[in-house]
C-alpha positions in Angstrom: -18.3 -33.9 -6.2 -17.0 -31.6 -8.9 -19.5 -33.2 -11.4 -22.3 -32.6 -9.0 -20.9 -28.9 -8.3 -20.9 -28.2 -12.3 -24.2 -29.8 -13.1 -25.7 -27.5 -10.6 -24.1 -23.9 -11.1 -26.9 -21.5 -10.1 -28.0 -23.7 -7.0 -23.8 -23.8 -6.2 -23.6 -20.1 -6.4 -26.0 -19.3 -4.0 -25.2 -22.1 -1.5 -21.4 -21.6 -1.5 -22.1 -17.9 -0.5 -24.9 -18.7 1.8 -22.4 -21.2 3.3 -19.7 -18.7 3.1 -20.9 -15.8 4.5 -24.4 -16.2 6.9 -22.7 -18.2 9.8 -20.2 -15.2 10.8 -22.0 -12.3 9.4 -22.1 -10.8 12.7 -18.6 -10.8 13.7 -16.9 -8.2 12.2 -17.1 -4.9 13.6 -19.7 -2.5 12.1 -18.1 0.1 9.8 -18.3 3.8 9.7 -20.5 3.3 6.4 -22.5 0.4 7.8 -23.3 2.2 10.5 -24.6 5.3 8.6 -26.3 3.1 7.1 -27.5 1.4 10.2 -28.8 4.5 12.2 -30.8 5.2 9.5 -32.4 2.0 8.8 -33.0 2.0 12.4 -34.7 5.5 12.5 -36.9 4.9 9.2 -38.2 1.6 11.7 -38.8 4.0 14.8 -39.3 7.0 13.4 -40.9 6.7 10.0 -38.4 8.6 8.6 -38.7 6.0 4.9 -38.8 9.0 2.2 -37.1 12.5 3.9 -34.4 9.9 5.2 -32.3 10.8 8.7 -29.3 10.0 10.7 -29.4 10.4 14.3 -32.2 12.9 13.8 -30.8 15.0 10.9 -31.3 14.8 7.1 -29.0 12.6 5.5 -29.1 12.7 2.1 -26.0 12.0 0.5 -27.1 8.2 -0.6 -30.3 6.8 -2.3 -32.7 4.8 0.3 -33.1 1.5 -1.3 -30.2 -0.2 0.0 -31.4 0.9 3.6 -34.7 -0.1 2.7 -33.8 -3.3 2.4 -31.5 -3.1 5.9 -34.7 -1.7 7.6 -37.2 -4.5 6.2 -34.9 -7.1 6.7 -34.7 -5.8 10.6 -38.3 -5.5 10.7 -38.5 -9.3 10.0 -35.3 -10.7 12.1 -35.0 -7.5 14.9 -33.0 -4.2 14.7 -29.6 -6.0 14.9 -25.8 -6.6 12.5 -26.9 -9.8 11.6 -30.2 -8.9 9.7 -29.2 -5.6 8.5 -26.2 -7.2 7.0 -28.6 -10.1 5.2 -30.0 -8.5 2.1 -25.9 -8.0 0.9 -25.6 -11.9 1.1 -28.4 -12.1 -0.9 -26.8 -9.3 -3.6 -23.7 -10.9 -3.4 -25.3 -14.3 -4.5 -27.3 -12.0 -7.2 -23.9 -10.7 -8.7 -22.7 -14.3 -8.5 -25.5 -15.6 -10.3 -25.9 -13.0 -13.4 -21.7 -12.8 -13.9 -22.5 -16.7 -14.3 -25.6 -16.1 -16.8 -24.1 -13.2 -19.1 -20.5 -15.5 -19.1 -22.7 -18.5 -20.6 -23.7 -15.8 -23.0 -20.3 -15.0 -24.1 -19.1 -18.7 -23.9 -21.5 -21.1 -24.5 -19.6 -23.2 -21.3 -21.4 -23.5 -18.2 -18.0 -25.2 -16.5 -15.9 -22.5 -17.5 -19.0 -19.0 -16.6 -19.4 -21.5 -13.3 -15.3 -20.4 -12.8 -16.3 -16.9 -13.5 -18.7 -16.4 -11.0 -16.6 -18.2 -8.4 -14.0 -15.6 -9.1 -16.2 -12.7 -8.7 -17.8 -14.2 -5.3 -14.1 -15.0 -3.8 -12.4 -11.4 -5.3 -11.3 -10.1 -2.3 -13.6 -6.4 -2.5 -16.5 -8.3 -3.5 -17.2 -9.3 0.5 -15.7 -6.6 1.6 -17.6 -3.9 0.1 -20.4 -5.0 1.6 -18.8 -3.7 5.0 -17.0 -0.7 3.8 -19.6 0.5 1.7 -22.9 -1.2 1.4 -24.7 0.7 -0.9 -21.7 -0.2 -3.7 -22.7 -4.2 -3.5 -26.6 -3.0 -4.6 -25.5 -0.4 -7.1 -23.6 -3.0 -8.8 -25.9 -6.0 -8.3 -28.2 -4.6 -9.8 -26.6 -3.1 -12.5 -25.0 -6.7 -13.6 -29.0 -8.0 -13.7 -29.3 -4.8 -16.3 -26.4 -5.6 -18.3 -26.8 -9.2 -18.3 -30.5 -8.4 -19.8 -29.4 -5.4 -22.2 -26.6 -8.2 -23.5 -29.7 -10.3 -24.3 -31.7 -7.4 -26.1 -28.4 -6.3 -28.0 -28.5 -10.3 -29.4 -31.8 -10.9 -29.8 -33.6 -10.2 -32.7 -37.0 -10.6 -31.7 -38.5 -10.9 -28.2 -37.0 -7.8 -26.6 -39.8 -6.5 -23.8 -38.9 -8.9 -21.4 -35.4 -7.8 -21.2 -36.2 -4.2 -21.9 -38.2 -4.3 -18.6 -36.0 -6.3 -16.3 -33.3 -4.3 -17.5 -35.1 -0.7 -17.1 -36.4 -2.0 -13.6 -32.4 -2.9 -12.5 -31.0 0.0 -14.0 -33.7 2.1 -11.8 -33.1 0.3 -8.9 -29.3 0.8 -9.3 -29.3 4.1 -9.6 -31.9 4.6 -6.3 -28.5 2.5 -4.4 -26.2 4.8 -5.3 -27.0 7.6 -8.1 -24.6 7.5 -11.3 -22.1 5.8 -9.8 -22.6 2.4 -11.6 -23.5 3.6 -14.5 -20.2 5.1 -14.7 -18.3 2.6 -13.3 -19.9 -0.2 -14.9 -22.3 0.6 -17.8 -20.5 2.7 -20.1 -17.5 0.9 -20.0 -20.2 -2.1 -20.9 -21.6 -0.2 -23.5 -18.5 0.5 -25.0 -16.8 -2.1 -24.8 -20.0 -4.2 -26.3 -19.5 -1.6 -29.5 -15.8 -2.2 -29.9 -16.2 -5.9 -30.0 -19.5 -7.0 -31.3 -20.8 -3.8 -32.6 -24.9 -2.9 -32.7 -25.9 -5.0 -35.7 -29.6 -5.0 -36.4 -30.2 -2.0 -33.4 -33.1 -0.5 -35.5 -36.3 -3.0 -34.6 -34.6 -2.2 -31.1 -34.4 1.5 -30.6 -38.3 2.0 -29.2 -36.9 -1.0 -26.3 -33.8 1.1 -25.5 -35.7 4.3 -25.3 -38.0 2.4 -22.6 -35.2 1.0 -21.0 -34.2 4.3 -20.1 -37.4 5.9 -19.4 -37.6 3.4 -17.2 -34.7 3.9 -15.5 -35.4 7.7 -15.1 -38.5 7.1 -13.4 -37.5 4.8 -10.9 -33.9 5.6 -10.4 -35.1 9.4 -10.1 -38.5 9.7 -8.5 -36.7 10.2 -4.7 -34.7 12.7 -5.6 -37.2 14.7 -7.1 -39.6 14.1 -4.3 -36.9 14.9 -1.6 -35.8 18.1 -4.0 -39.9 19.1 -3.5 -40.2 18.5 -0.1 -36.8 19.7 1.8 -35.2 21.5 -1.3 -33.1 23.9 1.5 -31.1 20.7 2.6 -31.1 18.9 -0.3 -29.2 21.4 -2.4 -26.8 22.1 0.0 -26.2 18.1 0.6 -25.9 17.7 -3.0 -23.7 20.7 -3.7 -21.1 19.8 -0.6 -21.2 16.0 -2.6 -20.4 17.1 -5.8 -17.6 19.5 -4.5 -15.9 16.1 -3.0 -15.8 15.1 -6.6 -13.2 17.5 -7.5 -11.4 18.2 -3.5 -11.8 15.3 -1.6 -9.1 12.3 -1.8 -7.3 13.6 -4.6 -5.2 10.8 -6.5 -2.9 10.7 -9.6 -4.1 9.7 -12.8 -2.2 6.8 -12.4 -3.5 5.5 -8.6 -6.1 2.7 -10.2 -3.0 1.1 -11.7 -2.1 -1.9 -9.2 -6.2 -2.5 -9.8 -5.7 -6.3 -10.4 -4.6 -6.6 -6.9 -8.2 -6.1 -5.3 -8.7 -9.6 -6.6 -6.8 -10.9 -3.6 -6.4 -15.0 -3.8 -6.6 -14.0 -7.2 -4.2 -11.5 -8.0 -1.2 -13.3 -10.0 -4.5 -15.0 -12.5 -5.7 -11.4 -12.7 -2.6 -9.9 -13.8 -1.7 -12.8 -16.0 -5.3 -12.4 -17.9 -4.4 -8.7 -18.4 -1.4 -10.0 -20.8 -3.1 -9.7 -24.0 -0.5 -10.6 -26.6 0.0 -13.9 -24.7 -3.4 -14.5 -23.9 -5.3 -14.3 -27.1 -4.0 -16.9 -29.2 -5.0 -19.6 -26.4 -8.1 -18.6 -25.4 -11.2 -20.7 -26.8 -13.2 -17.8 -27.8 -11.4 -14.8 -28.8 -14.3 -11.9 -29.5 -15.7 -12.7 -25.6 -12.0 -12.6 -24.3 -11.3 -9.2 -26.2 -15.2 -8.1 -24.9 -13.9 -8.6 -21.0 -10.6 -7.3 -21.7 -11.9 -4.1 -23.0 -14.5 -3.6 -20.3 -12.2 -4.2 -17.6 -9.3 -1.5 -19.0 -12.6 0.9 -20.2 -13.9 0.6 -17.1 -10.5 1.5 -14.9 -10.0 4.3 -17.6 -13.0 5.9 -16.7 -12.2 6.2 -13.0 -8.8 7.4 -13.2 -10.3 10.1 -14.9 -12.3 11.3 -11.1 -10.1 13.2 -9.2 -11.6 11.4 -6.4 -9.9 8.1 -5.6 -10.1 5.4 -3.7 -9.7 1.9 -3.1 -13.0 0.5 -3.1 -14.0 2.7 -6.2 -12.6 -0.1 -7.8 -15.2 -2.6 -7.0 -16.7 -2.5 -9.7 -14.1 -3.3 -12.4 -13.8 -6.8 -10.4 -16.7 -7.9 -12.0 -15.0 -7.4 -15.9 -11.9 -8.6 -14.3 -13.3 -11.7 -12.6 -14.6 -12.4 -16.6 -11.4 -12.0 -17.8 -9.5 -14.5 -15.4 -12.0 -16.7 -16.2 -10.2 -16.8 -19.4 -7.1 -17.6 -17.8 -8.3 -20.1 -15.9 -9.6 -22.0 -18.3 -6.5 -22.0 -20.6 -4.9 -23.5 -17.8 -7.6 -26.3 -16.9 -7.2 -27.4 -20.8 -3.8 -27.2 -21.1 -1.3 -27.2 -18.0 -1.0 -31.0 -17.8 1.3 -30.9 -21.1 2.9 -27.5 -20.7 6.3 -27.2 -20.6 7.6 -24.1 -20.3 8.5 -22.6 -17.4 7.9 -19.2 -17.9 4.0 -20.5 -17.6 4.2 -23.0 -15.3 6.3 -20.8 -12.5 3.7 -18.3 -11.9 0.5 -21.1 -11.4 2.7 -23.2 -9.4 3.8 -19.6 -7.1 0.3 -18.6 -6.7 -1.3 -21.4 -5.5 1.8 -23.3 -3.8 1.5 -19.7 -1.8 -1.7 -20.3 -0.7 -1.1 -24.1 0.0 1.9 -22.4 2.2 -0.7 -20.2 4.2 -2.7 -22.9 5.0 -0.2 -25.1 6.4 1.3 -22.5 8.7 -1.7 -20.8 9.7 -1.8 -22.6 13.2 1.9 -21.3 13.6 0.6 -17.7 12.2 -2.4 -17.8 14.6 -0.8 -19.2 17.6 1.8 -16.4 17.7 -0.4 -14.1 16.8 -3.4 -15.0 19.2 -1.6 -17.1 22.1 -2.4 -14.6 24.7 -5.8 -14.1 23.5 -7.1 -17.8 22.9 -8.3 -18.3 26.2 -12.2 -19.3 25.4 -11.5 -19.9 21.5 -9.3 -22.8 21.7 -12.1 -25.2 19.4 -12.3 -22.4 17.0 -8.4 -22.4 16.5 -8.0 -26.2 16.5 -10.7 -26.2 14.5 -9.7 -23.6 11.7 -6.3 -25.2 11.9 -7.5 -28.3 10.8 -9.4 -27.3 7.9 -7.1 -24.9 6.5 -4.5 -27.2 7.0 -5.8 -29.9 5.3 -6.8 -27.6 2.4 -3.3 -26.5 1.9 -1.9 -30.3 1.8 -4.9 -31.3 -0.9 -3.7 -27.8 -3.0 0.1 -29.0 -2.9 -1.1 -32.4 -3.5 -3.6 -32.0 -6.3 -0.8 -28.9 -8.0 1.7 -31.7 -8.1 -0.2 -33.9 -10.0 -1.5 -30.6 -11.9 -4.7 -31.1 -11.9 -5.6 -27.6 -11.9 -9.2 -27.7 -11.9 -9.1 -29.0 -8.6 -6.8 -27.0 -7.3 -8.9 -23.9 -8.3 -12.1 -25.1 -6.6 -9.9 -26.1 -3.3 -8.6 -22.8 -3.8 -12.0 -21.5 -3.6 -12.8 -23.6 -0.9 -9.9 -22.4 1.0 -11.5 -18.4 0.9 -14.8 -20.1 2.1 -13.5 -21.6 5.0 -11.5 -18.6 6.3 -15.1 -16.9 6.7 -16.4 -20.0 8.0 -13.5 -21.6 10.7 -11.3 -18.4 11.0 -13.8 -15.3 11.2 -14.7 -16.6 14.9 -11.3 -15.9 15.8 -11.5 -12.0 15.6 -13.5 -11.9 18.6 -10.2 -13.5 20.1 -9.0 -10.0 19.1 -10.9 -8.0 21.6 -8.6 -5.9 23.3 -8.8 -5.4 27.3 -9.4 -1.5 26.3 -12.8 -2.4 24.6 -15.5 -0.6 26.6 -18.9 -1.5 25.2 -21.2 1.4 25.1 -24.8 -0.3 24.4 -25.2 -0.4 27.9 -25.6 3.6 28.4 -28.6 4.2 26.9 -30.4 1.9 30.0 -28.2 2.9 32.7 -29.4 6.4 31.6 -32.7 5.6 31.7 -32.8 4.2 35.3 -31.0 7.3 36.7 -33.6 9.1 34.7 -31.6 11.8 32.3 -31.1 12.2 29.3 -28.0 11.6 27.1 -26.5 14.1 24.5 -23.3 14.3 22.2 -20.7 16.8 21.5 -17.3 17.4 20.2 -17.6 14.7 17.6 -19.5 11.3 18.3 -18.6 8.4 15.6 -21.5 6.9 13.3 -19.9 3.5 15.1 -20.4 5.0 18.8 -24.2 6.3 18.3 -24.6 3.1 16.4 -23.7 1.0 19.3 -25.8 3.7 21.9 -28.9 2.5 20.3 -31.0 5.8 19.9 -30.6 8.8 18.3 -27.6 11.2 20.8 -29.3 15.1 20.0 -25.9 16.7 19.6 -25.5 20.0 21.2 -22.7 21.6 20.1 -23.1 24.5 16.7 -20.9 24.0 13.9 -18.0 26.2 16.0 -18.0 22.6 18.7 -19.7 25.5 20.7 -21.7 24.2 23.5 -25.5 24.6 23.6 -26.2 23.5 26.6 -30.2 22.3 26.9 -32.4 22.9 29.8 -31.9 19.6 32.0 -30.3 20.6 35.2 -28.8 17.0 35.3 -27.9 15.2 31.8 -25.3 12.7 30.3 -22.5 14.5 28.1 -21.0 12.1 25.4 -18.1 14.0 24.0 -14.2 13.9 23.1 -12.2 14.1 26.2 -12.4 17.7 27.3 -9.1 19.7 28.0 -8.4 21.7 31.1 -9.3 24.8 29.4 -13.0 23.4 28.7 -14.0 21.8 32.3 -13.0 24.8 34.1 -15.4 26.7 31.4 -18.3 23.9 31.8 -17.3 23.6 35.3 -18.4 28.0 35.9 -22.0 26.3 35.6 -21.8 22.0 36.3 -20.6 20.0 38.0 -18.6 17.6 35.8 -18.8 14.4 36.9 -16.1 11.5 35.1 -18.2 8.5 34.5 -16.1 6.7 31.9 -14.0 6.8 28.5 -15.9 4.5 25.9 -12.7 3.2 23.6 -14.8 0.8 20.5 -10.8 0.0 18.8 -10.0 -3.1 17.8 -6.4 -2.0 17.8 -4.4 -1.5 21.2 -3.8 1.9 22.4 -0.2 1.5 21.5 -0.7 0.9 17.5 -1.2 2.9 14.6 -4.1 1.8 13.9 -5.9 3.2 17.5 -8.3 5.7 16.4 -9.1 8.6 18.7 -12.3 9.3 16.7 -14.0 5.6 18.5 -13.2 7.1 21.9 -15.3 9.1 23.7 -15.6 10.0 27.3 -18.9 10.1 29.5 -19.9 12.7 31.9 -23.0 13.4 33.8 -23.3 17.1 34.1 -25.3 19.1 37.0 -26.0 22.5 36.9 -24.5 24.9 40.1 
C-alpha cells in the first residue's frame, strides 16, 4: 500500500484531503470570520454586491474579494449553504499540499521524502483550521506557495523563464487580492531571503526583465480592486483602511517574544517540529545540507518577521507551518534512514514519546469519549463505536509497527490517525449540542407569515445574522441609540434589554418577549459561554 501511495504523490495528496476533509465539512460550527465571510458571499449572490463588496448591507472592506468570490461561485453551483462555501478551502488546502510537495522535490530530488513534506503541511494542526478561523489566510498562502514554488524555478533556471514568470506573477496577484500584504510578508520575504542566504542569485542578469514582469504582474492583479473601490466609494474606503492599519500598531498587542512556542501549531507534529529546529544536531545527518539550511532559515526569517508586528496572534502563524512542515521533513527522514540501528537514547526517547503518545490517545479515546459524551450519545451511538474502532486500531498498529521501529510506517499511520479523527470522530460534535441551543434560521419565515419585518440592535453576531439568512438593517447609531423605523409592528433582535431600557421602549411599544436565541456550543455554566451568540427576540408595537 505504501509503494502504491509513493508512486502516486500528487494524486495521494489531493485524495487523502479530499477523503479527509469533504465528508464532515459541515459540522463544525461557522466562525465569526467564516461568517463574515459568509454574509457577504451571500449578498454578492442576491444583491450583486461582487466589486463595492457588503456585509449585512454595509461596506465591508477590510479584506480582498477573491476568497469570497470563490465562496459565492461555489454556492451559486451547490446552493447558499456551509458545505459549498467551505469547498473551494478543500481545494486550496490540496493546492498548498501539492506545491509544498513540487518545490520539496526541487530541493531534494526525493519524491518519498517531499511526499512526507506535504503530508506534514496537510496534517499541521493550523493548516485545517485556518480555513475556519480565518479563510481568507488558506488562499493568501496557497497561492503564494504556487508563486514561490515557480519563482524557485525561475531563480534555477537558466533559460525558459516566461512560463514561471507568469504563473508566478498571476499567484502573487491573486494572493495579494486574498489578503493584501499579508503573505508577502509572512511568506515571501522570508522566502526571498532565505533563498539569498543559502543559494544566492547566481546568473540573475538574463532574468531581471522576468522578475520586473513578475511584479508588474502582481501589481495589476493583486491591486486593480483597491484602486477601483478607492474610485468609487473613496469616503469608506479610507476610513476602513485607516481604522485597519491603526489595529497594526493597538490591537492585540504581544511581546516580542509571543511567536516563540511557534513549533507547537504543528500539533501531532510538535515534538518532530521542535527537534528539526535543533540545528547543531540536525545538520550533520541530514542527506542534503544546503536545502536543510534553506528551510531552516525560512522558517526562523519568517517567525522573525512577525514578532516584529505588534499585532499578534495565534493564527498569524500559519504561515511559517509551511517552512516548518519542510524542515521536519528533514527530521523525518533522518529517522526513516536511520532509527532501526540507533542506539542512543537521548534520540530514541523523544520518537518513541511522540508517537507512543499518540498510540495512547487512540486506545483510550472510547474511555475519553464515553466520559465525555455518555449523556449526550443518545442518536450517535454508530458514530462512537465506530470512531472507537478505527482509532483504536490505529493506535495498536502505531505501538505495534514503533516496536518493531519501522518508522515509516508509523509516520503514515500517524497521518492516518489525523485523517480519521475528521472522518469517524468529527460527527461526534453534533453529540455536543447543548439543550440551550436555540436555532435561529427559523425567524426569518416565521416573520414573514406574521408579516413584519425583523431588525437588529445592541450588537447582533456575524454567526447570529449568518444563521437569520438575510441581511437584519440594524437600527441602533453608533451611541446603541435606538432609531426606531416607521413599522408600527416589527421584530427587534437585540441583547437582552435592562429594566432601565424596556420601560424607555415601553413609553412608545409594547414589548412583547418572544425568545432568547443562545447559538453556544458551550453550556451556560462554562467559560467558554459567550454572551455575544445570545440575543433575545421581541416583537415591538407601537402605543
Amino acid at each position: 500500500m505504501i509503494k502504491i501511495i509513493e508512486k502516486h504523490p500528487i494524486v495521494t495528496i489531493c485524495i487523502m484531503v479530499a477523503v479527509m476533509l469533504l465528508p464532515n465539512l459541515h459540522v463544525m460550527q461557522v466562525t465569526i470570520m467564516e461568517a463574515r465571510n459568509f454574509i457577504t458571499a451571500r449578498e454578492m449572490i442576491l444583491d450583486n454586491h461582487w466589486l463595492l463588496t457588503t456585509m449585512n448591507g454595509e461596506a465591508r472592506y477590510e479584506k480582498p474579494p477573491l476568497p469570497t468570490w470563490l465562496s459565492a461561485i461555489s454556492a451559486l453551483i451547490f446552493g447558499i449553504q456551509v458545505y459549498a462555501l467551505r469547498l473551494p478551502t478543500v481545494f486550496m488546502i490540496m493546492l498548498l499540499g501539492v506545491f509544498v510537495y513540487k518545490l520539496s522535490v526541487s530541493l531534494v530530488q526525493n519524491k518519498v521524502h517531499s511526499l512526507v513534506n506535504a503530508c506534514l503541511v496537510i496534517t499541521a494542526f493550523y493548516t485545517v483550521g485556518i480555513t475556519i478561523e480565518a479563510p481568507w489566510d488558506i488562499y493568501a498562502h496557497g497561492f503564494m506557495m504556487v508563486a514561490i514554488y515557480n519563482l524557485f524555478q525561475l531563480f534555477q533556471k537558466t533559460s525558459n523563464f516566461w512560463t514561471h514568470t507568469l504563473i508566478a506573477g498571476i499567484c502573487l496577484g491573486f494572493s495579494f487580492l486574498s489578503k493584501g500584504p499579508v503573505s508577502l510578508y509572512a511568506l515571501f520575504l522570508p522566502f526571498v531571503l532565505a533563498y539569498a542566504f543559502t543559494y544566492k542569485f547566481k546568473a540573475f542578469k538574463p532574468k531581471t526583465f522576468s522578475v520586473f514582469s513578475v511584479l508588474i504582474l502582481m501589481l495589476a492583479i493583486g491591486g486593480w480592486w483597491f484602486i477601483y473601490v478607492r474610485l468609487i466609494d473613496p469616503e469608506t474606503f479610507t476610513h476602513i483602511t485607516q481604522k485597519e492599519t491603526s489595529n497594526w500598531g493597538s490591537y492585540n498587542i504581544r511581546p516580542f517574544y509571543y511567536y516563540w512556542s511557534f513549533f507547537t501549531q504543528s500539533g501531532i507534529w510538535t515534538i518532530p517540529a521542535f527537534i528539526s529546529l535543533l540545528y547543531p544536531y540536525l545538520k550533520t545527518r541530514v542527506r542534503n545540507l544546503k536545502a536543510y539550511k534553506f528551510s531552516f532559515y525560512w522558517t526562523l526569517i519568517a517567525v522573525v518577521l512577525l514578532s516584529l508586528i505588534p499585532e499578534k496572534k495565534s493564527r498569524y502563524l500559519m504561515p511559517v507551518l509551511i517552512p516548518l512542515a519542510i524542515n521536519t521533513g528533514f527530521y523525518i527522514d533522518y529517522l526513516i534512514q536511520h532509527f532501526k540501528t540507533l542506539k542512543d537514547k537521548r534520540e530514541t526517547i523523544p520518537v518513541y514519546f511522540n508517537f507512543g503518545l499518540i498510540a495512547a490517545i487512540g486506545i483510550v479515546f472510547p474511555v475519553i469519549a464515553y466520559l465525555g459524551l455518555k449523556d449526550q450519545l443518545q442518536g450517535f451511538w454508530i458514530q462512537y463505536i465506530t470512531a472507537s474502532i478505527v482509532l483504536f486500531s490505529i493506535g495498536i498498529l502505531i505501538f505495534i509497527n514503533l516496536k518493531n521501529k519501522a518508522i515509516k510506517t508509523v509516520f503514515y499511520l500517524t497521518v492516518l490517525f489525523y485523517g480519521s479523527i475528521f472522518i469517524v470522530a468529527l460527527p461526534l460534535y453534533n453529540a455536543m449540542v447543548p439543550e440551550h441551543y436555540t436555532q435561529i434560521t427559523t425567524l426569518k419565515d416565521e416573520a414573514k407569515t406574521e408579516g413584519i419585518n425583523v431588525y437588529g440592535s445592541n450588537y447582533v453576531s456575524p454567526e447570529m445574522i449568518w444563521l437569520y439568512g438575510d441581511v437584519l438593517p440594524i437600527i441602533a447609531d453608533d451611541n446603541d441609540e435606538l432609531l426606531f423605523p416607521k413599522d408600527k409592528r416589527f421584530g427587534l433582535l437585540a441583547r437582552e434589554f435592562t429594566d432601565t431600557e424596556l420601560q424607555s421602549i415601553g413609553e412608545l411599544y409594547n414589548i412583547d418577549f418572544v425568545r432568547t436565541y443562545d447559538i453556544n456550543m458551550a453550556d451556560s455554566s462554562s467559560k467558554k459561554h459567550n454572551d455575544r451568540l445570545v440575543n433575545t427576540y421581541y416583537i415591538l408595537t407601537k402605543k
